[in-house]
C-alpha positions as CSV (number, residue, x, y, z in Angstrom):
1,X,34.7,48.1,-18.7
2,X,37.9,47.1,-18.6
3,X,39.5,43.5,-18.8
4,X,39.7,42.3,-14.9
5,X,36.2,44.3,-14.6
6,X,34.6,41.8,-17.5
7,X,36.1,38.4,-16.1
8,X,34.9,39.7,-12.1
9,X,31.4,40.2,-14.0
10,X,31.6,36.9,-15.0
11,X,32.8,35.3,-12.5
12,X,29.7,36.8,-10.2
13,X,27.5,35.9,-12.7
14,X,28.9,32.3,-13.0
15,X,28.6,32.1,-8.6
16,X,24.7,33.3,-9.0
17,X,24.4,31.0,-11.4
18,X,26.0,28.7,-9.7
19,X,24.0,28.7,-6.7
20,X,21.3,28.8,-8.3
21,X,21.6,25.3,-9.7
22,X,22.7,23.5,-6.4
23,X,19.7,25.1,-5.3
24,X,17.5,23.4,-8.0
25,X,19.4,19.8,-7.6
26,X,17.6,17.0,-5.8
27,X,17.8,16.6,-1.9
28,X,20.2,14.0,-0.7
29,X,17.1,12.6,1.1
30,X,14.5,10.9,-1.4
31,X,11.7,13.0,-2.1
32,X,8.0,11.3,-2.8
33,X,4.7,13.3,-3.4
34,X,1.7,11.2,-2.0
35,X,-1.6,11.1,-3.4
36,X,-4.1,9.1,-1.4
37,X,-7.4,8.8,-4.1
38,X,-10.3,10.5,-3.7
39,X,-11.6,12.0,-0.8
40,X,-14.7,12.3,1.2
41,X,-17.4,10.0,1.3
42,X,-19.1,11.2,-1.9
43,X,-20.7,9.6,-5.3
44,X,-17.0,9.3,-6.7
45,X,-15.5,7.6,-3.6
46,X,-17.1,4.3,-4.8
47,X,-19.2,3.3,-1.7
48,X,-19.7,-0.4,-1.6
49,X,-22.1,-1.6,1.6
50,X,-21.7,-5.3,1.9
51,X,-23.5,-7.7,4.6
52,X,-20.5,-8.8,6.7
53,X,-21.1,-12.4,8.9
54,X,-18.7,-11.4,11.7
55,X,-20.9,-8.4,12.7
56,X,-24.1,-9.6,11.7
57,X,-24.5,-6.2,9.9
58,X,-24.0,-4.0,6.9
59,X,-21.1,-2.6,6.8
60,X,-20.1,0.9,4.4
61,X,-17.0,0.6,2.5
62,X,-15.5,3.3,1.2
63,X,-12.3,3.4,-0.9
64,X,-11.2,7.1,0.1
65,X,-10.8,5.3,4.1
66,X,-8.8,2.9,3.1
67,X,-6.6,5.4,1.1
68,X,-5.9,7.3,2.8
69,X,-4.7,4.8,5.9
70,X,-2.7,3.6,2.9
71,X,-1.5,7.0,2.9
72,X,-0.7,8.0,6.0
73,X,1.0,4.5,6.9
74,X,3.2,5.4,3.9
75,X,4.1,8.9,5.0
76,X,5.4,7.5,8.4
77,X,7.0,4.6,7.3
78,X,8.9,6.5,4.6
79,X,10.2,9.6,7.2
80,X,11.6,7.4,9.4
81,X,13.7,5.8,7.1
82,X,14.6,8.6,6.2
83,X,12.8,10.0,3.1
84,X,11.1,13.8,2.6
85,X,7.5,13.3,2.1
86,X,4.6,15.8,0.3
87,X,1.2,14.6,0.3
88,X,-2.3,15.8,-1.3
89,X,-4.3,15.3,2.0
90,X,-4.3,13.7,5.4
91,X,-7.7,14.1,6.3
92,X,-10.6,12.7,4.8
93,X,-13.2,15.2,3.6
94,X,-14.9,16.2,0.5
95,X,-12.5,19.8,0.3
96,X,-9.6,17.1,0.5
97,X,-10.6,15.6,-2.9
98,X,-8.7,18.2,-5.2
99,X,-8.8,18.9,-8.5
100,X,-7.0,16.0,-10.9
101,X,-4.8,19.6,-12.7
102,X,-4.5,20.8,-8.9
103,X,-3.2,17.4,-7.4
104,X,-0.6,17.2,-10.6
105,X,0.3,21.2,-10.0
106,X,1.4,20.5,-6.4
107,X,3.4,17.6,-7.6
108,X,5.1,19.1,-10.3
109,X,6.3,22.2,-7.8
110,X,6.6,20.1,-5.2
111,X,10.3,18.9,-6.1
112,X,9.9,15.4,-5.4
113,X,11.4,12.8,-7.3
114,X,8.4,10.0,-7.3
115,X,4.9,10.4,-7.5
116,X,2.6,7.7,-6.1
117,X,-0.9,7.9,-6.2
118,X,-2.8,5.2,-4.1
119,X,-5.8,3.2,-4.7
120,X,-7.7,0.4,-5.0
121,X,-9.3,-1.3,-7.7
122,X,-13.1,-3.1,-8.5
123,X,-14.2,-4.8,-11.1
124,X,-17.6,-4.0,-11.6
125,X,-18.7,-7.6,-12.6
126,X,-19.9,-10.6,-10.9
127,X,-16.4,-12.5,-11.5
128,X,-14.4,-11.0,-8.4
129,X,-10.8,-11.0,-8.8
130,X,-7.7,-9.4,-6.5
131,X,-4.5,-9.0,-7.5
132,X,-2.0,-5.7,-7.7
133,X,-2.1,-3.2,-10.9
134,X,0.8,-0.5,-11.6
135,X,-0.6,2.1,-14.2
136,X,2.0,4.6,-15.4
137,X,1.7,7.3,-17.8
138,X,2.3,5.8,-21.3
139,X,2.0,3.1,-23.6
140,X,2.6,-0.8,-22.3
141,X,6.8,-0.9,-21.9
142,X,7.2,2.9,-23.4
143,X,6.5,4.7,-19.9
144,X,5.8,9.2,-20.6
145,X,8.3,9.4,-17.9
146,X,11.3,7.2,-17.9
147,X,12.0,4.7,-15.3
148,X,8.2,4.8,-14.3
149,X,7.7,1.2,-15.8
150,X,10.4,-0.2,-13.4
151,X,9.1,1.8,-10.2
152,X,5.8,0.1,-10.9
153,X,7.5,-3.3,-11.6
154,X,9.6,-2.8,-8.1
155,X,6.6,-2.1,-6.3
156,X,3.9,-4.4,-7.6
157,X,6.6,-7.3,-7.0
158,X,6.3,-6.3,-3.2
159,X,2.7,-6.3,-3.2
160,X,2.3,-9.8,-4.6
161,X,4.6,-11.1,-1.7
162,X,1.8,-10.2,1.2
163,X,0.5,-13.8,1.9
164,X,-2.1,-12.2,4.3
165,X,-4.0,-11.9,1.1
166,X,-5.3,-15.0,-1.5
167,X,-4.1,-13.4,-5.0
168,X,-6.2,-14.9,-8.0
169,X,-3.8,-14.5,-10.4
170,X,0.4,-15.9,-10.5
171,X,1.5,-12.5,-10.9
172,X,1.0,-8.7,-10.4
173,X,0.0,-6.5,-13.3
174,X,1.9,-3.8,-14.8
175,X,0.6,-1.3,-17.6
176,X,0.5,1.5,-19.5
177,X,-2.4,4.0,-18.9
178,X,-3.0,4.5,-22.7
179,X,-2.4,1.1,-23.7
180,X,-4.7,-0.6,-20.6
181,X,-7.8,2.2,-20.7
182,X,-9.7,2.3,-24.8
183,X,-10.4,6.0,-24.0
184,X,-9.0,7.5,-27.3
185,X,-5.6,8.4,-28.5
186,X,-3.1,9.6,-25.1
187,X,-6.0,10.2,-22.8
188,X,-5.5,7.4,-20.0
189,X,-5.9,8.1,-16.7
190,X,-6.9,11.5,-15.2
191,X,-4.5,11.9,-12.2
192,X,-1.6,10.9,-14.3
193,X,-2.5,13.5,-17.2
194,X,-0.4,16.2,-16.6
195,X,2.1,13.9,-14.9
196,X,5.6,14.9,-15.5
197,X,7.7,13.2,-12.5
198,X,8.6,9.2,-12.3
199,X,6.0,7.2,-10.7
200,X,2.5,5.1,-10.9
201,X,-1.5,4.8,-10.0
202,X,-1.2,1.6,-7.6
203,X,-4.5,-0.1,-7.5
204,X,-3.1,-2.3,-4.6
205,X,-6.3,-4.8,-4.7
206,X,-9.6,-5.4,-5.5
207,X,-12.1,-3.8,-2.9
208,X,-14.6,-5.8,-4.8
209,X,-13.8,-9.0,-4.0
210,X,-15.5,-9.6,-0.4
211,X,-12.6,-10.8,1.5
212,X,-10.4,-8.3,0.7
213,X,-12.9,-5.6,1.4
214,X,-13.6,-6.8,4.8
215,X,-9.2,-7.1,4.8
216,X,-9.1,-3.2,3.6
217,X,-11.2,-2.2,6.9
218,X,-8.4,-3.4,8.9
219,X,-5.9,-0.6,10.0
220,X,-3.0,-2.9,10.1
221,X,-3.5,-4.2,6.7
222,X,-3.8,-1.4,5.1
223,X,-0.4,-0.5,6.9
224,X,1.1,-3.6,5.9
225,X,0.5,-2.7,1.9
226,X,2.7,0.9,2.8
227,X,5.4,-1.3,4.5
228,X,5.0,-3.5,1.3
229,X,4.9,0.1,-1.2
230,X,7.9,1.7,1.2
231,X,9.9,-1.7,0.1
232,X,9.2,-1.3,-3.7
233,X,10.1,2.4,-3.0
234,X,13.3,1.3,-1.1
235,X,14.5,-0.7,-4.2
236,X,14.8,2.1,-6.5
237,X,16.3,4.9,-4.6
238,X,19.0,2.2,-3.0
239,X,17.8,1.8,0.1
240,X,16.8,-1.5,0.7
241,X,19.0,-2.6,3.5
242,X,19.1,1.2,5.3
243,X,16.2,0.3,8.1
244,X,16.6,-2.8,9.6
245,X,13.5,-3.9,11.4
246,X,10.8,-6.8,10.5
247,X,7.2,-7.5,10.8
248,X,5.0,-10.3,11.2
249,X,1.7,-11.0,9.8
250,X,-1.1,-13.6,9.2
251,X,-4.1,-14.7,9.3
252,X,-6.3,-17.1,11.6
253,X,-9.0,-19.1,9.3
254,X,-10.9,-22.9,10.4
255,X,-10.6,-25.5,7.7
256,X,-13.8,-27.0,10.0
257,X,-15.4,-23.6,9.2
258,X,-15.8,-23.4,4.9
259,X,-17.4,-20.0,3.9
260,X,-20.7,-19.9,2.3
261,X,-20.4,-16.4,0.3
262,X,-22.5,-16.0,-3.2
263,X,-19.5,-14.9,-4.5
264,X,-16.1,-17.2,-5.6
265,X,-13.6,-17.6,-3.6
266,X,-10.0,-18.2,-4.0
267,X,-7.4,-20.0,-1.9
268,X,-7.7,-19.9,1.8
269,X,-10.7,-17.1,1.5
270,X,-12.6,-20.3,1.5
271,X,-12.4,-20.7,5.0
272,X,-13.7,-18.3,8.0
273,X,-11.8,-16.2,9.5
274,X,-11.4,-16.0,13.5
275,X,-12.9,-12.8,15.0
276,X,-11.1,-11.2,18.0
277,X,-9.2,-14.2,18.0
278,X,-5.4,-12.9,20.4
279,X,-2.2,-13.4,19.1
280,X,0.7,-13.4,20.8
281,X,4.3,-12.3,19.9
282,X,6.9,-13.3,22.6
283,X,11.0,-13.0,22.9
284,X,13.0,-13.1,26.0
285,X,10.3,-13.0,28.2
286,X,8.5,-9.8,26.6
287,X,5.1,-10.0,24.8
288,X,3.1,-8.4,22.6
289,X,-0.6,-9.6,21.7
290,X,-3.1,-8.4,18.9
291,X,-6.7,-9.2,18.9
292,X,-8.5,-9.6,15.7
293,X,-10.9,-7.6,14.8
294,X,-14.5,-8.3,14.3
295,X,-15.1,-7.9,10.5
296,X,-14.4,-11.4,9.4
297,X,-10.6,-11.0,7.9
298,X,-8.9,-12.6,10.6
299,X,-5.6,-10.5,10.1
300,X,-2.9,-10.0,12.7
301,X,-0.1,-7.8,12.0
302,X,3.0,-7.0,14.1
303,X,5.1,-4.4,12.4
304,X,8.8,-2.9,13.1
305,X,10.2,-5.5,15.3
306,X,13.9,-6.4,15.9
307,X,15.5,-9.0,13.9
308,X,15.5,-12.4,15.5
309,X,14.1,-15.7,16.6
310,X,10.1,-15.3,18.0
311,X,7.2,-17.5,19.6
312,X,4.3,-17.0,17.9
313,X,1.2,-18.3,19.6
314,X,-2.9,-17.9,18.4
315,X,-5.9,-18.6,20.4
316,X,-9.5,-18.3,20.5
317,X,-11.1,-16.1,22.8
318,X,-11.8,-19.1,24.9
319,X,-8.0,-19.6,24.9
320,X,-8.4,-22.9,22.6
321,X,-5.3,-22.8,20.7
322,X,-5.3,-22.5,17.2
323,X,-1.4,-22.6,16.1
324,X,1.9,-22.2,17.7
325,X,5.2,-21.8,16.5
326,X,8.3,-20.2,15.7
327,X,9.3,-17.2,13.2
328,X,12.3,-15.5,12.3
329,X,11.9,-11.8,11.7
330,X,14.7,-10.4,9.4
331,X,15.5,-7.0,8.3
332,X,13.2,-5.3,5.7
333,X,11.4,-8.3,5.2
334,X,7.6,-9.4,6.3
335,X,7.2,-12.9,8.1
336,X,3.8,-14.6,7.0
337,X,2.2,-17.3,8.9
338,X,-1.3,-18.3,8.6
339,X,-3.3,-20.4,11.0
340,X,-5.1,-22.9,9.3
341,X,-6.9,-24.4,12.5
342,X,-9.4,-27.7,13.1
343,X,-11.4,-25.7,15.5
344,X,-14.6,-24.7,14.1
345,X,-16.1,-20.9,13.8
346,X,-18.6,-20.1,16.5
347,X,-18.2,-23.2,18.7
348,X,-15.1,-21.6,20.4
């Protein structure tokens, strides 16, 4: 082979090369693998049955629903702001709750450059508390994967800001798996194992703690702690100001009404909440209303709204009014305003 033949050799081989790298090199869009915990309504999933006032009933709780709304609320918040999204399920059966080596197998060929696995968390003991955990592979401060402690710091930071919630502690909590679980030297937490990408275990509250359970059977709030995720998420891959739309959200409780639950209560939890309560939303003469639902959280949530200046109004279903004012919804950012009303529970 003679001298032009050699440096055409290389030169092909260099293009094939070449291509091949650009090939392997991150998409200009974000990419984050989803793992919504558990699945199917099985011994695993954690059922907790509670007695719930507002429908005079007992009512199943299971963490794998409330995942996977999680989930789902994630997935379509992040697309349209433009991320690519992979995700271990989006239905909720038992043949959805893979394998902890599977579920790291598809994230590891998956190419993303975040994995989030969502949860929630429960004591296990008669003290309740609620408040948002980051787990990441690693010791406290020395994540497996760098940058993971920071992602769960961004994150967790967003969480604490819902004021939809009462939060027994002043601040979220962020840990290694190996330093927060005594399991023996490196084992930590299953679904973070095998774990080779950026990224965290969010155990967004305590399901535990009554009046966040009855919170986490609302739809809305479970979208709201995405929007809250999709923020944290925003913050690392520097895209916090790329979407530009607001929510709204609350809560509608009686300070005539005190709750009477076996369990302790913290902050505004001490008060009942108003079932199907309607809220309504109103600028330049269009409205919107939501109607709280009838397991005693008294949530209202009104998500992707245009920047501006709102009327906020909340009434009983007998139209007393329990609050009125106005909020200013800015980009990226959540508006809270709870109602803490003189009219009594049940005499409305």
């Amino acid at each position: 082979m003679n001298t032009i033949h050699r440096i055409l050799a290389a030169l092909s081989i260099t293009l094939v090369f070449g291509c091949l790298a650009w090939a392997q090199q991150p998409s200009v869009a974000p990419r984050v693998f989803i793992n919504p915990g558990h699945g199917g309504h099985d011994s695993n999933d954690r059922p907790s049955p509670f007695f719930n006032v507002g429908v005079s009933d007992t009512v199943p709780y299971y963490e794998s629903d409330s995942n996977i709304l999680k989930g789902k609320s994630l997935m379509d918040i992040l697309r349209k702001k433009g991320y690519e999204v992979m995700t271990t399920r989006v239905n909720n059966t038992s043949a959805d709750d893979l394998d902890l080596f599977e579920i790291m197998s598809l994230a590891a060929n998956s190419g993303a450059d975040m994995f989030f696995a969502i949860h929630s968390n429960a004591t296990g003991v008669k003290r309740k508390m609620n408040f948002p955990l980051g787990l990441y592979r690693g010791e406290t401060g020395k994540p497996v994967a760098a940058g993971s402690d920071s992602i769960s710091r961004l994150i967790m930071n967003h969480l604490f800001e819902n004021r939809a919630t009462s939060w027994t502690r002043d601040n979220p909590m962020l840990a290694g798996d190996w330093t927060f679980y005594d399991w023996g030297p490196k084992v930590g937490l299953g679904v973070l194992r095998y774990n080779k990408l950026p990224g965290l275990l969010s155990e967004g509250s305590f399901h535990d703690y009554i009046p966040e359970r009855c919170r986490l059977l609302n739809h809305e709030y479970c979208w709201l702690e995405a929007w809250n995720q999709s923020l944290g998420i925003d913050d690392w891959f520097g895209k916090g100001n790329s979407y530009g739309k607001g929510v709204v959200a609350g809560r509608l409780l009686s300070k005539s009404s005190p709750r009477s639950d076996s369990d302790q209560l913290f902050g505004d939890d001490n008060y009942r909440p108003f079932n199907h309560a309607r809220v309504t939303l109103s600028r330049g003469g269009k409205k919107q209303v939501y109607y709280t639902d009838y397991v005693e959280n008294g949530f209202f949530l009104f998500p992707e709204l245009e920047p501006g200046e709102y009327e906020l109004v909340a009434e009983t279903a007998a139209a007393q009014v329990l609050g009125r004012c106005k909020v200013t919804v800015s980009p990226n950012k959540v508006t809270y305003r709870n109602f803490l009303s003189e009219v009594p529970v049940g005499l409305n």
